[in-house]
FIZA-664371 format. One record per atom (N, C-alpha, C, O): residue number from 1; residue in three letters; atom name; x, y, z. Coordinates in steps of 0.02 Angstrom, whole numbers, plus 32768, in hexadecimal, padded with zeros to 4 digits. Layout:
BEGIN
n->NUM&res->ALA&atom->CA&east->X&north->Y&up->Z
...
//
This chain:
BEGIN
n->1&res->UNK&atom->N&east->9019&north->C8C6&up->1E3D
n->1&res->UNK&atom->CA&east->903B&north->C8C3&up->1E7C
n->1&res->UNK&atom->C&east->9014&north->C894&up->1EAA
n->1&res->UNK&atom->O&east->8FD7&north->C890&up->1EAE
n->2&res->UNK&atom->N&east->9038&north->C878&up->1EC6
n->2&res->UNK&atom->CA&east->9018&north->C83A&up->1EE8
n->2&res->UNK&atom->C&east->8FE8&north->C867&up->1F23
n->2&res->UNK&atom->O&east->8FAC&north->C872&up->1F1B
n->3&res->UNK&atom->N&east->900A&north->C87B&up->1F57
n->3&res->UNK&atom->CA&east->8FF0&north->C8A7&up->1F92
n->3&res->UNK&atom->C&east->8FF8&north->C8EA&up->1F85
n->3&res->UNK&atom->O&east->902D&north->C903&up->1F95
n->4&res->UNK&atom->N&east->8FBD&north->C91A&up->1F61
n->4&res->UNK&atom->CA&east->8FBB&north->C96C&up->1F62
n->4&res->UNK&atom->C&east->8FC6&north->C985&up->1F95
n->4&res->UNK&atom->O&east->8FEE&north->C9B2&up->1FA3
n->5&res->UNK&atom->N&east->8F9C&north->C965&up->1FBA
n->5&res->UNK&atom->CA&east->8FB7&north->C98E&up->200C
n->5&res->UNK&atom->C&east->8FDF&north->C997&up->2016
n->5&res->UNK&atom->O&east->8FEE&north->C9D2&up->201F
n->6&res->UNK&atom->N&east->900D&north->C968&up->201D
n->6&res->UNK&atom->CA&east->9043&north->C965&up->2041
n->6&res->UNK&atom->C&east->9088&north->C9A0&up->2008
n->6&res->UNK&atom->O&east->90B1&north->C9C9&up->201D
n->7&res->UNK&atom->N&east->907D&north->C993&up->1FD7
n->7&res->UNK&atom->CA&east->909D&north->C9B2&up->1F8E
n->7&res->UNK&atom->C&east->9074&north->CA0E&up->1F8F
n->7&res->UNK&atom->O&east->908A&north->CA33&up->1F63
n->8&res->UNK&atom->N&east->905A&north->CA1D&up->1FA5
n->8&res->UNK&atom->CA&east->903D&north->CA62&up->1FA7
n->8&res->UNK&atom->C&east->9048&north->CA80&up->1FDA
n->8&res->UNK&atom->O&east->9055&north->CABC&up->1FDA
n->9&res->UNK&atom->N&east->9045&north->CA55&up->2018
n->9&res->UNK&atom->CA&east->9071&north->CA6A&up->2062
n->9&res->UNK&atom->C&east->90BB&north->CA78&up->2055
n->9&res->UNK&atom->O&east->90D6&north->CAA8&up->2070
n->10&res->UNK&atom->N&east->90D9&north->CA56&up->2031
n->10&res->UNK&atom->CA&east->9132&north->CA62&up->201D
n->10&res->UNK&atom->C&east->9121&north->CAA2&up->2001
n->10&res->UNK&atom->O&east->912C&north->CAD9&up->2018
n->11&res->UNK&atom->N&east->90FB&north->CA8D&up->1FBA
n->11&res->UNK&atom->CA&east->9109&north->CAC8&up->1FA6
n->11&res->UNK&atom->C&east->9107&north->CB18&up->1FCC
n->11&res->UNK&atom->O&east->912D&north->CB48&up->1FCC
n->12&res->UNK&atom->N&east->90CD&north->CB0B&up->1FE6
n->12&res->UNK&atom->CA&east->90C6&north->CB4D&up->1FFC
n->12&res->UNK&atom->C&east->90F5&north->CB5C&up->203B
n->12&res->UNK&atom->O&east->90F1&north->CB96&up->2051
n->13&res->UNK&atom->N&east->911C&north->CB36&up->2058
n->13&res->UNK&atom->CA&east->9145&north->CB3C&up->20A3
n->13&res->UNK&atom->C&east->9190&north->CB5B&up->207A
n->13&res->UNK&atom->O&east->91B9&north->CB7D&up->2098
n->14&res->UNK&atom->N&east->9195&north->CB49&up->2037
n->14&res->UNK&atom->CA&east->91D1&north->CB57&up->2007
n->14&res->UNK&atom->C&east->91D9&north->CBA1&up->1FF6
n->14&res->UNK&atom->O&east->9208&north->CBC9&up->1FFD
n->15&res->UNK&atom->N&east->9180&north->CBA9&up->1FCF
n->15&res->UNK&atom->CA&east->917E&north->CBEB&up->1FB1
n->15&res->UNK&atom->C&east->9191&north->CC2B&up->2000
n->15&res->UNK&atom->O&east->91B8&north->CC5B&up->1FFF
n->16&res->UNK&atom->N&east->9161&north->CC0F&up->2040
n->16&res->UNK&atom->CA&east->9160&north->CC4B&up->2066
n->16&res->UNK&atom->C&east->91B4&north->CC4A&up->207D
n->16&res->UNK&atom->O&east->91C6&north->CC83&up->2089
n->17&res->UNK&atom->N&east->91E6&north->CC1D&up->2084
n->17&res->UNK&atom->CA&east->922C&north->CC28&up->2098
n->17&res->UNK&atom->C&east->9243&north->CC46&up->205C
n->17&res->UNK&atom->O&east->9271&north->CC6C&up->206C
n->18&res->UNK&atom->N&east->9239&north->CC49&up->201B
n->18&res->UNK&atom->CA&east->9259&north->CC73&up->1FF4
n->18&res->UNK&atom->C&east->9243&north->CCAD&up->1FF2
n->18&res->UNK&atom->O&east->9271&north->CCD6&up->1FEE
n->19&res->UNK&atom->N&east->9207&north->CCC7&up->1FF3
n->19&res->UNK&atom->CA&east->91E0&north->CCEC&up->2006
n->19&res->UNK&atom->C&east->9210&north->CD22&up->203F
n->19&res->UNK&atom->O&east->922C&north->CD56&up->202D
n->20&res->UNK&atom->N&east->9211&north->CD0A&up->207C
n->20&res->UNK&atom->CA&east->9225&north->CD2C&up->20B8
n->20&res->UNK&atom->C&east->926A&north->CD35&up->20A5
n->20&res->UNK&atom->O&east->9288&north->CD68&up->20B3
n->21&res->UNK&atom->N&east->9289&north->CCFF&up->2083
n->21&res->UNK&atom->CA&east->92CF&north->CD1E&up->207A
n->21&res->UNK&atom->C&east->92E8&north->CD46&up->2048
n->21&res->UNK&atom->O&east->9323&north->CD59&up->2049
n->22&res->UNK&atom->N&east->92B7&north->CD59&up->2010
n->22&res->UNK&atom->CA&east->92BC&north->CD87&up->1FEB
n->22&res->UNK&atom->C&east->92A4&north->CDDF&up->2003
n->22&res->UNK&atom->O&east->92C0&north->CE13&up->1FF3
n->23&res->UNK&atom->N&east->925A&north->CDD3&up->203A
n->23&res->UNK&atom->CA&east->925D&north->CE01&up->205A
n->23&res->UNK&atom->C&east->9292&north->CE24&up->2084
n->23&res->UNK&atom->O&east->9297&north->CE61&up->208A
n->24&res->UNK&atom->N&east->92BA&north->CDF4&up->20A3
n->24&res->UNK&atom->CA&east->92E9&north->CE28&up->20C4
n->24&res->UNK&atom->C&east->931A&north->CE33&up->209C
n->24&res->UNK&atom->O&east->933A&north->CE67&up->20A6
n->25&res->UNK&atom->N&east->932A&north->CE0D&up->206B
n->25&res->UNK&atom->CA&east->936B&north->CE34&up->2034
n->25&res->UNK&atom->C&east->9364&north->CE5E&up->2019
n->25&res->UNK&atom->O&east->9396&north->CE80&up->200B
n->26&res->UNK&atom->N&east->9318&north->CE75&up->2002
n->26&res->UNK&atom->CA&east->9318&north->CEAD&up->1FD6
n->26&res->UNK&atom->C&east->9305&north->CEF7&up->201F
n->26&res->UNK&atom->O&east->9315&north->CF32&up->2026
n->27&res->UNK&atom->N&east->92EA&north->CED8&up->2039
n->27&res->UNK&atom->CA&east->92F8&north->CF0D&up->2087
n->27&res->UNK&atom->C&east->932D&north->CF3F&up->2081
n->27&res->UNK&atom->O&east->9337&north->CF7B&up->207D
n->28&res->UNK&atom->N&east->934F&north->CEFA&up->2084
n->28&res->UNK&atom->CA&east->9392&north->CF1A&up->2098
n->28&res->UNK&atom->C&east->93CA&north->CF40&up->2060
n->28&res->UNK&atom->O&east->93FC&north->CF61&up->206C
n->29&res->UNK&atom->N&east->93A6&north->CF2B&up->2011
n->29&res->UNK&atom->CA&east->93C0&north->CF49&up->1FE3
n->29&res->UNK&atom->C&east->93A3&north->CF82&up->1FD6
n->29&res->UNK&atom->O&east->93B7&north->CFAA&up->1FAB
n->30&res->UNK&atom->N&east->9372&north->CF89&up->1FFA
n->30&res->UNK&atom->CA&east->9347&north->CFDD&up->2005
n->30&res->UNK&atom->C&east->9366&north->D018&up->2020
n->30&res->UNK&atom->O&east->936D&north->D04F&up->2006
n->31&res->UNK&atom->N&east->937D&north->CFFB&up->2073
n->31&res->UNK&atom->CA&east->93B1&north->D012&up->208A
n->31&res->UNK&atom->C&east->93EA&north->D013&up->2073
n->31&res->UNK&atom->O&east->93F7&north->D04C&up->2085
n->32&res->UNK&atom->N&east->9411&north->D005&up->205C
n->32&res->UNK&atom->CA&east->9463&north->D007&up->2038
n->32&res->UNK&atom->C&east->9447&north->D033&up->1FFA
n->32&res->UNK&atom->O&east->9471&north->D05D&up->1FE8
n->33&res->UNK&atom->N&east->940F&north->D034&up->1FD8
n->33&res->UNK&atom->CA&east->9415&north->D040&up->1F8B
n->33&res->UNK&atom->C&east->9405&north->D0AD&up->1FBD
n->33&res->UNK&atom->O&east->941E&north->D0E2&up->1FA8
n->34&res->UNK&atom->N&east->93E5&north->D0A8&up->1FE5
n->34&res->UNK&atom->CA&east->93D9&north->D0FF&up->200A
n->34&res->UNK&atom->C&east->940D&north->D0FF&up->2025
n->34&res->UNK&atom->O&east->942C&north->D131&up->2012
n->35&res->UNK&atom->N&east->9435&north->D0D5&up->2059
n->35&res->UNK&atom->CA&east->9470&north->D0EF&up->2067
n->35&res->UNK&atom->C&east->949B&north->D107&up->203B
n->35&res->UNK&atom->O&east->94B7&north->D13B&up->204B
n->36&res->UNK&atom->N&east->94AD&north->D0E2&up->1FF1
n->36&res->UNK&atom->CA&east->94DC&north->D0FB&up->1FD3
n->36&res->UNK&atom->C&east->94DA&north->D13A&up->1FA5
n->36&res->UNK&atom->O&east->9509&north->D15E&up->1F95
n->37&res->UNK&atom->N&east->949A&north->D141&up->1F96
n->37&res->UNK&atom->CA&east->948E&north->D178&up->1F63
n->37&res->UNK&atom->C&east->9486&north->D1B9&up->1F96
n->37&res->UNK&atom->O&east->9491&north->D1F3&up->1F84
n->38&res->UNK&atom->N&east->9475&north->D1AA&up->1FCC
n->38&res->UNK&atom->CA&east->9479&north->D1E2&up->2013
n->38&res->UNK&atom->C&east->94D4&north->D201&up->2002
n->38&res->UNK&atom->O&east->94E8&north->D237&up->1FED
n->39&res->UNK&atom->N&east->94F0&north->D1D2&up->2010
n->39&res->UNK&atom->CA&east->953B&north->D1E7&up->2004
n->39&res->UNK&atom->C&east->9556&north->D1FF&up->1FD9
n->39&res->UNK&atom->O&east->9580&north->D22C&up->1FDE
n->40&res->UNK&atom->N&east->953F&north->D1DE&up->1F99
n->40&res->UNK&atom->CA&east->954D&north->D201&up->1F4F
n->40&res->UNK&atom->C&east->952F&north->D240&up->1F58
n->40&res->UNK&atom->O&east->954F&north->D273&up->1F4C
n->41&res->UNK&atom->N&east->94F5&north->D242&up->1F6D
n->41&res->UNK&atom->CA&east->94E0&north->D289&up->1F52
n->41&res->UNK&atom->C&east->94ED&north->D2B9&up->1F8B
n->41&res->UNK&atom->O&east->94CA&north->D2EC&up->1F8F
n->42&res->UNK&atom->N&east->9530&north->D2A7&up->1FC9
n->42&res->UNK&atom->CA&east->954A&north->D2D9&up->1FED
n->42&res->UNK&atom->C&east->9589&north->D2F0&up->1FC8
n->42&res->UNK&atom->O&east->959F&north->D329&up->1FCE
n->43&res->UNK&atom->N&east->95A8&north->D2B9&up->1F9D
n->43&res->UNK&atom->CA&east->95EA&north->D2C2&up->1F87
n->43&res->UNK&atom->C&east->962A&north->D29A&up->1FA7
n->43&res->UNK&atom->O&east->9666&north->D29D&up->1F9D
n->44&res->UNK&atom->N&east->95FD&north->D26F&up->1FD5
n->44&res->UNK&atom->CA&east->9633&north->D262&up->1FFE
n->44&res->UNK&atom->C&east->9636&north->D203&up->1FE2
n->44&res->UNK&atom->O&east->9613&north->D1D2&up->1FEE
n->45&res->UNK&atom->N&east->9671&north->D210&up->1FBB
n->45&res->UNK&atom->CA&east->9691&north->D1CC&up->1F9F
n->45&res->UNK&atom->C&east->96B5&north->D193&up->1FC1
n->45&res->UNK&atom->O&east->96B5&north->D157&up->1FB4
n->46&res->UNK&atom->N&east->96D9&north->D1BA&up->1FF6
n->46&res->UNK&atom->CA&east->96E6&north->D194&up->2027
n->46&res->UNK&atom->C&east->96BA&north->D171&up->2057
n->46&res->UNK&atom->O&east->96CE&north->D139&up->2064
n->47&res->UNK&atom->N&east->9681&north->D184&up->2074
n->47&res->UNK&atom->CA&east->9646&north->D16D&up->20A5
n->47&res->UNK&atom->C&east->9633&north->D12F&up->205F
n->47&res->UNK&atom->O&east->9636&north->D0F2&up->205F
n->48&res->UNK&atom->N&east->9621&north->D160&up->2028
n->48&res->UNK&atom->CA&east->95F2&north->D137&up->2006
n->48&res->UNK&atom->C&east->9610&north->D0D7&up->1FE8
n->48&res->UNK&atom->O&east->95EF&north->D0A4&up->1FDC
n->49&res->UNK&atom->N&east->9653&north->D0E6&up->1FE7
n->49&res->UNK&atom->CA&east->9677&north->D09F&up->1FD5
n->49&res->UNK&atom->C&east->9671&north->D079&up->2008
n->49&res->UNK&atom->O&east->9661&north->D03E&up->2000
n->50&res->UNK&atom->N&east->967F&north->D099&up->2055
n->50&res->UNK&atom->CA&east->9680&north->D07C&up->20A0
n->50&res->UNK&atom->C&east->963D&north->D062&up->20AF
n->50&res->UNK&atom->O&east->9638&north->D035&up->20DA
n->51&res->UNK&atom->N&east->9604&north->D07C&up->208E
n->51&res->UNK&atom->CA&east->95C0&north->D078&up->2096
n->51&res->UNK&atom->C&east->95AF&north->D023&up->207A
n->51&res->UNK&atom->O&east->959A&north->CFF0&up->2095
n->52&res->UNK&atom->N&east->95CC&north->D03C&up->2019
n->52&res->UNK&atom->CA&east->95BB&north->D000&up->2006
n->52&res->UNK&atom->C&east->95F1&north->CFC3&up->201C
n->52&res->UNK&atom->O&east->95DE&north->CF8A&up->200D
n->53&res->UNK&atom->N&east->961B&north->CFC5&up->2031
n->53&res->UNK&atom->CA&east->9645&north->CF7E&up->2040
n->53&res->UNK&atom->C&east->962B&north->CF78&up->208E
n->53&res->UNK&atom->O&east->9657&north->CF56&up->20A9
n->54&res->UNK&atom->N&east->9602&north->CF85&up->20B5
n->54&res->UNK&atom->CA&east->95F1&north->CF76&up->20EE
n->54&res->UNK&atom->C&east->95B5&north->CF5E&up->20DB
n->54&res->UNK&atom->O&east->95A7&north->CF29&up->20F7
n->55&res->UNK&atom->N&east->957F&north->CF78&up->20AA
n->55&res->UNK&atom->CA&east->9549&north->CF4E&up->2098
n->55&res->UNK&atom->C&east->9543&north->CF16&up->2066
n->55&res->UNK&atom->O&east->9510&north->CEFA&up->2052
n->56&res->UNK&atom->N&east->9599&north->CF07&up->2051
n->56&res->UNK&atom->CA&east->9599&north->CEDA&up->201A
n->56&res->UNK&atom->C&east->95A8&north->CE8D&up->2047
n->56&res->UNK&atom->O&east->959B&north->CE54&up->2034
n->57&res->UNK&atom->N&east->95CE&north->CEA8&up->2091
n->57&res->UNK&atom->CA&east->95E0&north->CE83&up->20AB
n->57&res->UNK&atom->C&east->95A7&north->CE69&up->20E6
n->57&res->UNK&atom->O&east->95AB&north->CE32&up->2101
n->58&res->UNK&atom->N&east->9578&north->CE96&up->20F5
n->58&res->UNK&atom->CA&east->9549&north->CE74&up->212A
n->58&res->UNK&atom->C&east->9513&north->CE4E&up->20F1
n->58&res->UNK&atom->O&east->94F2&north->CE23&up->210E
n->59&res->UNK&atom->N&east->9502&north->CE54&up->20AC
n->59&res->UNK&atom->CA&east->94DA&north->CE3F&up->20A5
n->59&res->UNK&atom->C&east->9500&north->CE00&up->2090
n->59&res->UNK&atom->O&east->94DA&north->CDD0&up->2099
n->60&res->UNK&atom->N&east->9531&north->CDF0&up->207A
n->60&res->UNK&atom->CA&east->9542&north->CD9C&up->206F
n->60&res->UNK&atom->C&east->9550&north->CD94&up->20B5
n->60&res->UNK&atom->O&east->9546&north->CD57&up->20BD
n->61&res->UNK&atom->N&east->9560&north->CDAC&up->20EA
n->61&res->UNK&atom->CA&east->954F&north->CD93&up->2135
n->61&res->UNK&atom->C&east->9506&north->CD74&up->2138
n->61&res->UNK&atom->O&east->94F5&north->CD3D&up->214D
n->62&res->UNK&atom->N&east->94E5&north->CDA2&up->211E
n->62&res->UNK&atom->CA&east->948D&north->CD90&up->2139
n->62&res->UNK&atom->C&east->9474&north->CD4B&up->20EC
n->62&res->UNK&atom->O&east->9446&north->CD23&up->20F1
n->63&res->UNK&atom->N&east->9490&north->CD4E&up->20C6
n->63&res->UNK&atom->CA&east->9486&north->CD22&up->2096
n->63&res->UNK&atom->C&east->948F&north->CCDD&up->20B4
n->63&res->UNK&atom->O&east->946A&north->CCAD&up->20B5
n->64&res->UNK&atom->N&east->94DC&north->CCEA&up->20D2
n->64&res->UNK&atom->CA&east->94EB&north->CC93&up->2101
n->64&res->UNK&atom->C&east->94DA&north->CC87&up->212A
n->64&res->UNK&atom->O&east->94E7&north->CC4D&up->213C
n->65&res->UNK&atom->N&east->94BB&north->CCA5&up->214B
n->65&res->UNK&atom->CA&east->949D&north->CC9E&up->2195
n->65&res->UNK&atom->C&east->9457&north->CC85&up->217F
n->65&res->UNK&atom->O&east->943C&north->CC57&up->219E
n->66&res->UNK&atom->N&east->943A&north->CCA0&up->214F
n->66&res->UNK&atom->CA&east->93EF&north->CC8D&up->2148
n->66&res->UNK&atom->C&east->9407&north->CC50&up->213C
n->66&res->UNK&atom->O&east->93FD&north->CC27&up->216A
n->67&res->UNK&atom->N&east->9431&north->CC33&up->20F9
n->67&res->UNK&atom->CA&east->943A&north->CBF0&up->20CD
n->67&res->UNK&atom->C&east->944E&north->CBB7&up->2125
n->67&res->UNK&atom->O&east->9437&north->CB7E&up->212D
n->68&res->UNK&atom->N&east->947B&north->CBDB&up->2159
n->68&res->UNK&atom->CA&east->9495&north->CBA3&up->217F
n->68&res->UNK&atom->C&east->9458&north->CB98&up->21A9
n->68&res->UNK&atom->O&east->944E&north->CB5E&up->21BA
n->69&res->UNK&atom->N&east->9433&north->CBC0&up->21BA
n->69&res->UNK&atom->CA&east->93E8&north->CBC4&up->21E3
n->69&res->UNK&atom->C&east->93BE&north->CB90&up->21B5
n->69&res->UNK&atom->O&east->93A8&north->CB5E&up->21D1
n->70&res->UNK&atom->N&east->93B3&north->CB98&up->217A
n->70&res->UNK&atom->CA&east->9388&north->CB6D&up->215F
n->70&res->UNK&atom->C&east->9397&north->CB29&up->2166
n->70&res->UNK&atom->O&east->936D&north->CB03&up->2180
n->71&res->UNK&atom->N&east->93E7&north->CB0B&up->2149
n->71&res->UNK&atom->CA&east->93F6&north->CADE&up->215D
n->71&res->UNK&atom->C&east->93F5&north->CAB6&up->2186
n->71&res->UNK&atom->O&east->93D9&north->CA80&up->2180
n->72&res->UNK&atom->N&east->941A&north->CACD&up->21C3
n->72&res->UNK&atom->CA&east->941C&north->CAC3&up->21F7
n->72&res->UNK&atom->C&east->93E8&north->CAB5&up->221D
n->72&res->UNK&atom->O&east->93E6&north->CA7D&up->2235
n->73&res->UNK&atom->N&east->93A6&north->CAEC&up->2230
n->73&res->UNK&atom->CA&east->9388&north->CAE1&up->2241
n->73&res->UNK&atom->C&east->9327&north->CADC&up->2227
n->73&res->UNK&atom->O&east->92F4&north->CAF6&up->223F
n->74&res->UNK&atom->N&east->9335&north->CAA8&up->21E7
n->74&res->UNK&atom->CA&east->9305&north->CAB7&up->21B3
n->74&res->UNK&atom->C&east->92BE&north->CA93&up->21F8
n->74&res->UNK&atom->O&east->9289&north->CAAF&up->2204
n->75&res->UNK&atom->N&east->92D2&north->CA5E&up->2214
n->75&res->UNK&atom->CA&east->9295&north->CA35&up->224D
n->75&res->UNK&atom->C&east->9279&north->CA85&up->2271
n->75&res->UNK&atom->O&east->9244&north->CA9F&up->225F
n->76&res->UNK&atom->N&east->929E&north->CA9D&up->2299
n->76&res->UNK&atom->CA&east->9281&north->CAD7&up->22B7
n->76&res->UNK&atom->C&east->9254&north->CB07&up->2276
n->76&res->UNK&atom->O&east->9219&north->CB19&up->227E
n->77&res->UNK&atom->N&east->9272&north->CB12&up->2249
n->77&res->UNK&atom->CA&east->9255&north->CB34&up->2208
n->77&res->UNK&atom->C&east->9215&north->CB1F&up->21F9
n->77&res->UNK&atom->O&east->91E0&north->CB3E&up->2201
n->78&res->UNK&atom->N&east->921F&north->CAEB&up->21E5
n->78&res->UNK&atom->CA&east->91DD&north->CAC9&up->21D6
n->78&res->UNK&atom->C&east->91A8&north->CAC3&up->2202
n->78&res->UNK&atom->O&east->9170&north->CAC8&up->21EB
n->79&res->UNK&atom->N&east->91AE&north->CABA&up->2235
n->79&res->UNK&atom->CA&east->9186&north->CAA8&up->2286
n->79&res->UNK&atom->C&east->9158&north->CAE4&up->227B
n->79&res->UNK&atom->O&east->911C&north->CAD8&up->2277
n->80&res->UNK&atom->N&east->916B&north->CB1B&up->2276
n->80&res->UNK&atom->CA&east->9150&north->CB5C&up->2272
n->80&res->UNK&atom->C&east->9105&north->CB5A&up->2240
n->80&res->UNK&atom->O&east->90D2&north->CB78&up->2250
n->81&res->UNK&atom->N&east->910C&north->CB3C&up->2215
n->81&res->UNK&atom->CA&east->90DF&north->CB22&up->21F0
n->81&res->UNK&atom->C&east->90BD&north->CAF4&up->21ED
n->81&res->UNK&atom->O&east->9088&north->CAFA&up->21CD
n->82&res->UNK&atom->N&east->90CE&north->CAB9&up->220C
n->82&res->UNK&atom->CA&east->90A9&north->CA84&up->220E
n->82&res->UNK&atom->C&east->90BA&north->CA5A&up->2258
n->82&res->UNK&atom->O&east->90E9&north->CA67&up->227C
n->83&res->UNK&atom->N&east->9086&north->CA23&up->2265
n->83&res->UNK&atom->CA&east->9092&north->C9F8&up->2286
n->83&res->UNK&atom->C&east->909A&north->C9A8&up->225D
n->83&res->UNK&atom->O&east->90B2&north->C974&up->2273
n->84&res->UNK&atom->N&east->9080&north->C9B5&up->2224
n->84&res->UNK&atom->CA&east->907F&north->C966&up->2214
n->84&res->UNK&atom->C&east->90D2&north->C954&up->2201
n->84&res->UNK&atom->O&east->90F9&north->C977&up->21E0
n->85&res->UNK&atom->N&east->90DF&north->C911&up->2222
n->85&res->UNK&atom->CA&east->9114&north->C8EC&up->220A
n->85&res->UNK&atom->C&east->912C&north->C8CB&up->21C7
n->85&res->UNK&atom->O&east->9160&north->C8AB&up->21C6
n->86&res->UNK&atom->N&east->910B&north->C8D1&up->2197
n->86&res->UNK&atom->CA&east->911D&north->C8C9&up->215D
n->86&res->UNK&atom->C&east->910D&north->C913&up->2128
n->86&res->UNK&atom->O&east->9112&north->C90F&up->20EA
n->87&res->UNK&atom->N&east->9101&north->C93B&up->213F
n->87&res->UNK&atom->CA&east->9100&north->C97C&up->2116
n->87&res->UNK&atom->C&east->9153&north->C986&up->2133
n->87&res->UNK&atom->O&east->917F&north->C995&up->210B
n->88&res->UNK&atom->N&east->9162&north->C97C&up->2186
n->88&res->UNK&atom->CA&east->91A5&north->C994&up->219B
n->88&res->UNK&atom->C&east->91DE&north->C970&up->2175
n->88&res->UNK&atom->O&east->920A&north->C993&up->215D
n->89&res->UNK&atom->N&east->91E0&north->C92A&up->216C
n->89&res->UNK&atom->CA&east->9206&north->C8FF&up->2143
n->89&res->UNK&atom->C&east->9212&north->C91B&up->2110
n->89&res->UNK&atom->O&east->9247&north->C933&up->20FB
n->90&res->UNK&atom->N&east->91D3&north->C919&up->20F5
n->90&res->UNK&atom->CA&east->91C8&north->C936&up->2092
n->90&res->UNK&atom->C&east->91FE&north->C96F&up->208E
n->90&res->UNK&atom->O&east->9232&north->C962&up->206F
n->91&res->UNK&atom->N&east->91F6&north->C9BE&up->20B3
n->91&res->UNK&atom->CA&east->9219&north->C9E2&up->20B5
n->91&res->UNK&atom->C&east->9252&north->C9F2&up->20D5
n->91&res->UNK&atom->O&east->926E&north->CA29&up->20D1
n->92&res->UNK&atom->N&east->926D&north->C9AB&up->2103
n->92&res->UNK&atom->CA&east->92BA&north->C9B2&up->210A
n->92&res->UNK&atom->C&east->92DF&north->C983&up->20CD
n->92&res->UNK&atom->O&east->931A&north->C97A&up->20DC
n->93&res->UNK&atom->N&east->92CE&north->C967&up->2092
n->93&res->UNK&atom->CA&east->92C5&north->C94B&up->205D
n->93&res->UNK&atom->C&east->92D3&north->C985&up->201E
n->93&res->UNK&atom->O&east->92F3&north->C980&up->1FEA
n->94&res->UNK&atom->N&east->92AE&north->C9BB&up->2039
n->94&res->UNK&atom->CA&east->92A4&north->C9E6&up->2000
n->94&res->UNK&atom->C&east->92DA&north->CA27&up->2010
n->94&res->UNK&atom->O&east->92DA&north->CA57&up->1FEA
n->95&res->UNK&atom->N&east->930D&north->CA24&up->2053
n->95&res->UNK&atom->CA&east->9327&north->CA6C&up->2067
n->95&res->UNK&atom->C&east->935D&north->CA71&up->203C
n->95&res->UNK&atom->O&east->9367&north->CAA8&up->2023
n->96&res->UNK&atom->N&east->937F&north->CA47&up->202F
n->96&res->UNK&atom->CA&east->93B5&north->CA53&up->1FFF
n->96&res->UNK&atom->C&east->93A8&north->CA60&up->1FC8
n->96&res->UNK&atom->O&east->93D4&north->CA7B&up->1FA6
n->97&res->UNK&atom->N&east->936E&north->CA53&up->1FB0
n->97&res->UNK&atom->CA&east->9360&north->CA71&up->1F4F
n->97&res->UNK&atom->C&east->933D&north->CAD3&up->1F6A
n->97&res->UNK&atom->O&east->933B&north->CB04&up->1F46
n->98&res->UNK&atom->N&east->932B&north->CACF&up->1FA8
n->98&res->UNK&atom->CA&east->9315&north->CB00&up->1FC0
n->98&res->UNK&atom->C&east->9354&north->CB30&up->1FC3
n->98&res->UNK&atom->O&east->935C&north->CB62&up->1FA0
n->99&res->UNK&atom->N&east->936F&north->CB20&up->1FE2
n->99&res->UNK&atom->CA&east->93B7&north->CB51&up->1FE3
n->99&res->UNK&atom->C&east->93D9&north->CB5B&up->1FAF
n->99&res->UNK&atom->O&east->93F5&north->CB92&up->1FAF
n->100&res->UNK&atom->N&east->93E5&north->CB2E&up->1F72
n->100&res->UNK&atom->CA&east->93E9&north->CB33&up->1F2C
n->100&res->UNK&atom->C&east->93D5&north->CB70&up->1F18
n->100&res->UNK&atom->O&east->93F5&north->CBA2&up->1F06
n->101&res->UNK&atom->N&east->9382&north->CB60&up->1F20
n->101&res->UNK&atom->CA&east->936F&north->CBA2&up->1F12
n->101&res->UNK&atom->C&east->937B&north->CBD3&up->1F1F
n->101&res->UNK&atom->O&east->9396&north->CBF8&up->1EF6
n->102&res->UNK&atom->N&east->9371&north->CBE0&up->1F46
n->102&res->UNK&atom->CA&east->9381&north->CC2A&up->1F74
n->102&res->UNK&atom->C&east->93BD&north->CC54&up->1F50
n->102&res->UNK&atom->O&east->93C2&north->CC8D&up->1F39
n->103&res->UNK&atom->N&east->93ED&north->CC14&up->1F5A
n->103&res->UNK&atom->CA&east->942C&north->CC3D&up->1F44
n->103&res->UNK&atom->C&east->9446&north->CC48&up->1F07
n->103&res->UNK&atom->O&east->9473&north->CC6E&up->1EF7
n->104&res->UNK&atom->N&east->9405&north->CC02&up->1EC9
n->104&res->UNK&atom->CA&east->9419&north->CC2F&up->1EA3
n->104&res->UNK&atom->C&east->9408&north->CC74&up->1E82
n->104&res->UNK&atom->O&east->9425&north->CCA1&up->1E63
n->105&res->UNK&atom->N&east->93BA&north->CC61&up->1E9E
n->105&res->UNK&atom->CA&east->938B&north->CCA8&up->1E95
n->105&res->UNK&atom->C&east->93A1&north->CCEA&up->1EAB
n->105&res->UNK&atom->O&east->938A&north->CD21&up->1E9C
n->106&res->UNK&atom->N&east->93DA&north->CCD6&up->1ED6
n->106&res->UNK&atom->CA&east->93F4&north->CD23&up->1EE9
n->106&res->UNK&atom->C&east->941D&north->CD25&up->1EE0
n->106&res->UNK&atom->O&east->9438&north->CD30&up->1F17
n->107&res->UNK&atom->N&east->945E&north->CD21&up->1E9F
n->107&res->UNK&atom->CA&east->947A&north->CD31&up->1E8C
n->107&res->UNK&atom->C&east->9469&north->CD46&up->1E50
n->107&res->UNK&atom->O&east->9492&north->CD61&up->1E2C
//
């Protein structure tokens, strides 16, 4: 690699956004996976279907919102991490194979 630096800064600005966005998905699959077995094991089939189609539907809410946040605002993203101007380039370069990821890793 021509510049490590600069190639180890991506990397690592990549790993911690997948990182954070896997943290809050499985969060939140913590919560839905106790909400629903809470319900099952009241009996109540009705709550428990209402349960899971409200958490099937906020988490592909929260899926697009992260993907349009990254997009959208990958300069603010990145800033957070760095000041140099060609680590920021490098990784508005790199957001779309980044979001690739993401989405396909979580399906």
């Amino acid at each position: 690699m021509p510049d490590s630096q600069l190639s180890t800064s991506i990397i690592a600005m990549c790993q911690n956004t997948e990182a954070i966005s896997y943290m809050i998905t499985y969060g939140f699959a913590v919560v839905i996976t106790t909400r629903v077995s809470n319900e099952l094991g009241a009996w109540n089939i009705a709550n428990d279907r209402k349960a899971l189609t409200v958490s099937l539907a906020l988490s592909l809410m929260l899926g697009v919102a992260f993907l349009l946040l990254l997009g959208l605002g990958h300069d603010l993203w990145v800033r957070l991490f760095t000041i140099s101007e060609a680590v920021v380039s490098a990784f508005a370069s790199m957001t779309s194979l980044l979001i690739g990821s993401v989405v396909l890793d979580s399906t």
